[in-house]
C-alpha positions, 0 to 999 in steps of 0.5 A: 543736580549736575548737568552733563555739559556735551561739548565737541570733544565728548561727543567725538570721544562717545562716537570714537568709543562707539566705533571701538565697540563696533571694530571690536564686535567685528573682529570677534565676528570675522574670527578674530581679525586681529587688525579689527581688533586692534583698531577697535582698541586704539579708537575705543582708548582714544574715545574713552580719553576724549570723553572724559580727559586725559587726566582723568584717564590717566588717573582711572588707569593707573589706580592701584586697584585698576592696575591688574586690570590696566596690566591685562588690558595692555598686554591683551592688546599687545597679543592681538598686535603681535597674532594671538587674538584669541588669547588677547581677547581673553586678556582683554575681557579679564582686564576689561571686567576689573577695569570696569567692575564698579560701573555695573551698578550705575548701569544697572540702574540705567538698566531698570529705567528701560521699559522691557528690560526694567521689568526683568531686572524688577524680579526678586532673584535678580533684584537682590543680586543687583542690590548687593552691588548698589552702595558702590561708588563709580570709579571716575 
């Protein structure tokens, strides 16, 4: 089995990605500040490169079949700095969910070893719909 070494780097890139989630959460929350959400984007990009390198950043964005989402994802973010933050979130959310797609399975898994939560992914309807997704291979 392969350890996950947790080095200062990785740990200062899981909290710069933990803080983007947070500035974003309160940018939708304030009525889509758009100098929250743009930190939020800055510090959540910077921590997902911290966390697992610049080359390997570059290589998960620039995929051919991440590009549509690398490409919504940036102009989103554009949208937000220029003043249309409803419109870029949108955006945002759209390239997030292309970007991100096949991590689902892996967090489904996480997701069926927490105590309450992995009684609800247990049941047979939402079961079949996360076995559909199992055989995926994560992106990264």
């Amino acid at each position: 089995m392969v350890s996950f070494e947790m080095n200062d780097r990785k740990k200062i890139g899981l909290g710069l990605t933990g803080f983007g989630i947070f500035f974003s959460f309160l940018g939708i929350i304030f009525f889509f500040d758009k100098g929250l959400l743009a930190m939020g984007n800055i510090l959540f990009v910077s921590g997902v490169t911290l966390t697992i390198g610049l080359k390997s950043t570059m290589q998960f964005f620039m995929k051919r079949q991440n590009f549509k989402g690398t490409i919504s994802f940036g102009v989103g973010f554009f949208f937000i700095v220029i003043g249309w933050p409803i419109f870029g979130m949108i955006l945002e959310a759209y390239g997030f969910i292309v970007l991100f797609s096949g991590f689902w399975p892996t967090l489904a898994v996480f997701m069926q070893r927490i105590p309450i939560l992995g009684w609800l992914f247990q049941q047979p309807y939402i079961r079949s719909l996360l076995d559909r997704y199992r055989g995926r291979r994560v992106p990264v």
